[in-house]
C-alpha positions as CSV (number, residue, x, y, z in Angstrom):
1,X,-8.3,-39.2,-0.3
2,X,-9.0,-35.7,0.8
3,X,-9.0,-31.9,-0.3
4,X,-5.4,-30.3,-0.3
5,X,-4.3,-28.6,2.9
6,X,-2.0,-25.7,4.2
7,X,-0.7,-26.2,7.1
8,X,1.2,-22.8,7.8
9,X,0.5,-19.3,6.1
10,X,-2.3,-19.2,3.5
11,X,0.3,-17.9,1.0
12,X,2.8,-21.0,0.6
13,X,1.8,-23.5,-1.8
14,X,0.5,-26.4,-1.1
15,X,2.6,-29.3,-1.0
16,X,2.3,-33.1,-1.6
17,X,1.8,-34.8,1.6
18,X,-0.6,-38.1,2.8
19,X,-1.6,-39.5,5.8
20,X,-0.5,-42.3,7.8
21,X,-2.1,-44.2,9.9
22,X,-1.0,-43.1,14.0
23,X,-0.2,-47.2,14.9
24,X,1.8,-46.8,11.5
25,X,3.7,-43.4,12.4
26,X,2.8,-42.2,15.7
27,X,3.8,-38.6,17.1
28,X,4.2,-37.4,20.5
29,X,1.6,-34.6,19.5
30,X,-1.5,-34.1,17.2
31,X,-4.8,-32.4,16.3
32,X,-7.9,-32.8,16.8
33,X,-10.7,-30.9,15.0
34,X,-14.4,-30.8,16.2
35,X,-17.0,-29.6,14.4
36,X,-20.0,-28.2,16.9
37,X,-22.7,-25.8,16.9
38,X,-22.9,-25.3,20.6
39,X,-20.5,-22.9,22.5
40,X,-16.7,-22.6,22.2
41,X,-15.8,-22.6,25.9
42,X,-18.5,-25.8,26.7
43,X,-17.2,-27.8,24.4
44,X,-13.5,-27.3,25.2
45,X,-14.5,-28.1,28.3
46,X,-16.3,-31.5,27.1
47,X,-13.5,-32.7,25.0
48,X,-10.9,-31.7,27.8
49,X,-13.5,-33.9,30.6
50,X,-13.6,-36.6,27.5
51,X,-10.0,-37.3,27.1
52,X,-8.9,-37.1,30.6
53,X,-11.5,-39.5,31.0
54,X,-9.7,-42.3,28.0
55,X,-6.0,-41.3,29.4
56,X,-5.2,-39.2,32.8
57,X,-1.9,-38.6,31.6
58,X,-2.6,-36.9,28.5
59,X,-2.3,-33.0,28.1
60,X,-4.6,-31.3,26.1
61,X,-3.8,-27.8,25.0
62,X,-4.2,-24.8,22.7
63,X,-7.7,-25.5,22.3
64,X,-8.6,-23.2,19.6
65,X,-11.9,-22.2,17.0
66,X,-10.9,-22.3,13.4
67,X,-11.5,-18.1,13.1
68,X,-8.6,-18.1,15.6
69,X,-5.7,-21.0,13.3
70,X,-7.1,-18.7,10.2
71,X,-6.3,-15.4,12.1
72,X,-3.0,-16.7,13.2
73,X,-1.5,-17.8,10.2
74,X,-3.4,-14.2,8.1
75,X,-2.1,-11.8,10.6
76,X,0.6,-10.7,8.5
77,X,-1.3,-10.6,5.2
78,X,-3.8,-8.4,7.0
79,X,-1.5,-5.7,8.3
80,X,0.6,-5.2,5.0
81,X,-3.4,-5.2,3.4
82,X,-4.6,-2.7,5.9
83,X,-1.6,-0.8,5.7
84,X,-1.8,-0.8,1.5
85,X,-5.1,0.2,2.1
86,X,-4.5,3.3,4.1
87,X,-1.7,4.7,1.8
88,X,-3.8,3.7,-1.3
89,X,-6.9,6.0,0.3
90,X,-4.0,8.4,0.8
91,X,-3.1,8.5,-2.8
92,X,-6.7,8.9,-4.3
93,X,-7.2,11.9,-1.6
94,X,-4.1,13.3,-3.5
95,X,-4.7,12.9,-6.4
96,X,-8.7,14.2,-5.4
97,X,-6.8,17.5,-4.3
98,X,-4.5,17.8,-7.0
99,X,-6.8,17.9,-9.6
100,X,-9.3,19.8,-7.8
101,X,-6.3,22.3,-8.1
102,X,-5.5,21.8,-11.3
103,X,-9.0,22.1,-12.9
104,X,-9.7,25.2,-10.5
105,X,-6.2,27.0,-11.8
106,X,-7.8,26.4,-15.4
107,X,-10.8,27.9,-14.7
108,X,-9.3,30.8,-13.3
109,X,-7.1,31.0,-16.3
110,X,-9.5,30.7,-19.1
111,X,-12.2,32.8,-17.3
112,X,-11.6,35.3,-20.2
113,X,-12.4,32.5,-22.5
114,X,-15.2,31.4,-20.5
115,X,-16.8,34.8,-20.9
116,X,-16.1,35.4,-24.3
117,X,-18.2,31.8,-24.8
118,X,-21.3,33.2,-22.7
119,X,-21.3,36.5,-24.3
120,X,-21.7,34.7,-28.2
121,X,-24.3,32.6,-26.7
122,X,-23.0,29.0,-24.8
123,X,-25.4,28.8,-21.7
124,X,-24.3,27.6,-18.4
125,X,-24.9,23.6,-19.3
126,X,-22.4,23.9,-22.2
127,X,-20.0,25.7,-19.8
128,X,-20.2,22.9,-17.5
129,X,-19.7,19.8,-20.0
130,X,-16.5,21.8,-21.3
131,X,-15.1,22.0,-17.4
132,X,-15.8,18.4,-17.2
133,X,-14.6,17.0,-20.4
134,X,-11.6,18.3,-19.8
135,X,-11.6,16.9,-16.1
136,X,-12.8,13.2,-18.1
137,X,-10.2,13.6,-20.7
138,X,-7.0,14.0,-18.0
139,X,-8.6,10.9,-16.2
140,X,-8.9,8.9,-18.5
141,X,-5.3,9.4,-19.5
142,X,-4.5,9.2,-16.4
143,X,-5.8,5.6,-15.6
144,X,-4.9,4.7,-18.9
145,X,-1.4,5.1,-18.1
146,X,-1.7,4.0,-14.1
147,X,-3.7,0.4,-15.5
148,X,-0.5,0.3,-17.7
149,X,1.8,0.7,-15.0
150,X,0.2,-0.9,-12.5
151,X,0.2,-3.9,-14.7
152,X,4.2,-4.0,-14.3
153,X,3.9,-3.8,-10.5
154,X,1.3,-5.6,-9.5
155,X,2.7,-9.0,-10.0
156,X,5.1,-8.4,-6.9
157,X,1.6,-8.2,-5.2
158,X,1.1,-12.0,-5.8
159,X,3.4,-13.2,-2.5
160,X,0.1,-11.2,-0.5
161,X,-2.7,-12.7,-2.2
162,X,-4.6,-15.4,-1.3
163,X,-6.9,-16.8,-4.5
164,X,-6.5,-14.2,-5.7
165,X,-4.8,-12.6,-9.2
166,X,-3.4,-9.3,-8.8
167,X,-4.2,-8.7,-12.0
168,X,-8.3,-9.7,-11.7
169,X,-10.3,-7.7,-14.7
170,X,-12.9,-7.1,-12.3
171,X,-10.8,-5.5,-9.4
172,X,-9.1,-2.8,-12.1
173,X,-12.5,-2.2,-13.8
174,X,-13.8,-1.5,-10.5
175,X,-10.8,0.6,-9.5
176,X,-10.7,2.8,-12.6
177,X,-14.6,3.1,-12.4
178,X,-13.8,4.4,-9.1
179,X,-10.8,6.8,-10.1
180,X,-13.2,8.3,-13.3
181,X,-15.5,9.1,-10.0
182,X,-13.2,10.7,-7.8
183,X,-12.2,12.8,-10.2
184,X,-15.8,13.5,-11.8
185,X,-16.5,15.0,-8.5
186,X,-13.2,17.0,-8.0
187,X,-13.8,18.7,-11.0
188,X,-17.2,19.8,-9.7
189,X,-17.1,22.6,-8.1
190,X,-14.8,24.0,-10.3
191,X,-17.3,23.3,-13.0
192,X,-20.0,25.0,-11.3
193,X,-17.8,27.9,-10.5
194,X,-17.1,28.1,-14.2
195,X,-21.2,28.3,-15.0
196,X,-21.4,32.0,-12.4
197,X,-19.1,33.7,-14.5
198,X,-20.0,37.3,-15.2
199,X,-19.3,37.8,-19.2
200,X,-19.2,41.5,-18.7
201,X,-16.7,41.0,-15.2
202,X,-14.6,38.5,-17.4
203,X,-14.4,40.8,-20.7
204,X,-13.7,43.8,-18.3
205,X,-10.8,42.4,-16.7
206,X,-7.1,42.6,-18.1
């Protein structure tokens, strides 16, 4: 008995299969697998020098590392990865600039308000947490309603995945962790902009 194996891409389930012995069910080709610790290209040349040695006739080739069967048969997992990767980055610098626009537009809207606020007494720190609750408050709808969408989606995902769930508590917590941070920081300098307004500039202005 031994552990299950796949034998082409890492995605495809694993199917029932045994082993026979080769004066049983022999093949005109096979593998060999060596485990060593010494260099690659010495012991190619060893097992080539050994075999020619027990049969002249027999051809020995693709000799090849285990990184290099694994990077064979993940090549295409790891572009469409890579490539979700990049337009995934995309999005989040989008979405970055969006609602840096969006929470700079509000500022410049309400700097009226803003002043109104400084002049009755709310210091610059009180100023600040407003800019940024409001910043928390659309990103945490925001992921609230991406989490519930993605949860729709990400299934489709599964055909990529290799042990793992597209829908792994940990990854999303991690992700919306990361979103609330993004955004955090995009609302920042509006926020700060929001603190040097001049209460007598603001109440002046029509």
């Amino acid at each position: 008995m031994v552990a299950d194996v796949r034998y082409r891409s890492v995605e495809r389930a694993m199917m029932p299969d045994a082993y026979l012995s080769f004066l049983q069910a022999p093949l005109r080709n096979g593998f060999l697998f060596i485990r060593t610790r010494s260099d690659v290209a010495a012991t190619a040349a060893t097992i080539r020098s050994v075999l020619r040695t027990l049969d002249p006739d027999l051809p020995v080739v693709s000799v090849k590392t285990m990184g290099d069967r694994f990077g064979e048969a993940t090549w295409r997992t790891r572009l469409s990865a890579d490539l979700l990767t990049l337009f995934a980055a995309l999005a989040l610098l989008l979405a970055a600039i969006g609602l840096y626009g969006v929470m700079a537009q509000r500022v410049e809207q309400r700097t009226r308000e803003i002043g109104v606020r400084m002049a009755l007494g709310a210091d610059r720190g009180i100023i600040f947490r407003l800019v940024i609750s409001r910043a928390l408050t659309i990103g945490m709808v925001g992921v609230a309603v991406g989490i519930g969408l993605s949860m729709l989606v990400t299934p489709l995902l599964d055909t990529l995945l290799y042990q793992v769930k597209s829908n792994d508590p940990l990854t999303i917590g991690v992700l919306a962790i990361l979103l609330i941070a993004v955004m955090l920081l995009a609302s920042y300098v509006p926020a700060r902009r929001a603190t040097r307004v001049d209460p007598l500039v603001s109440l002046r202005a029509e």
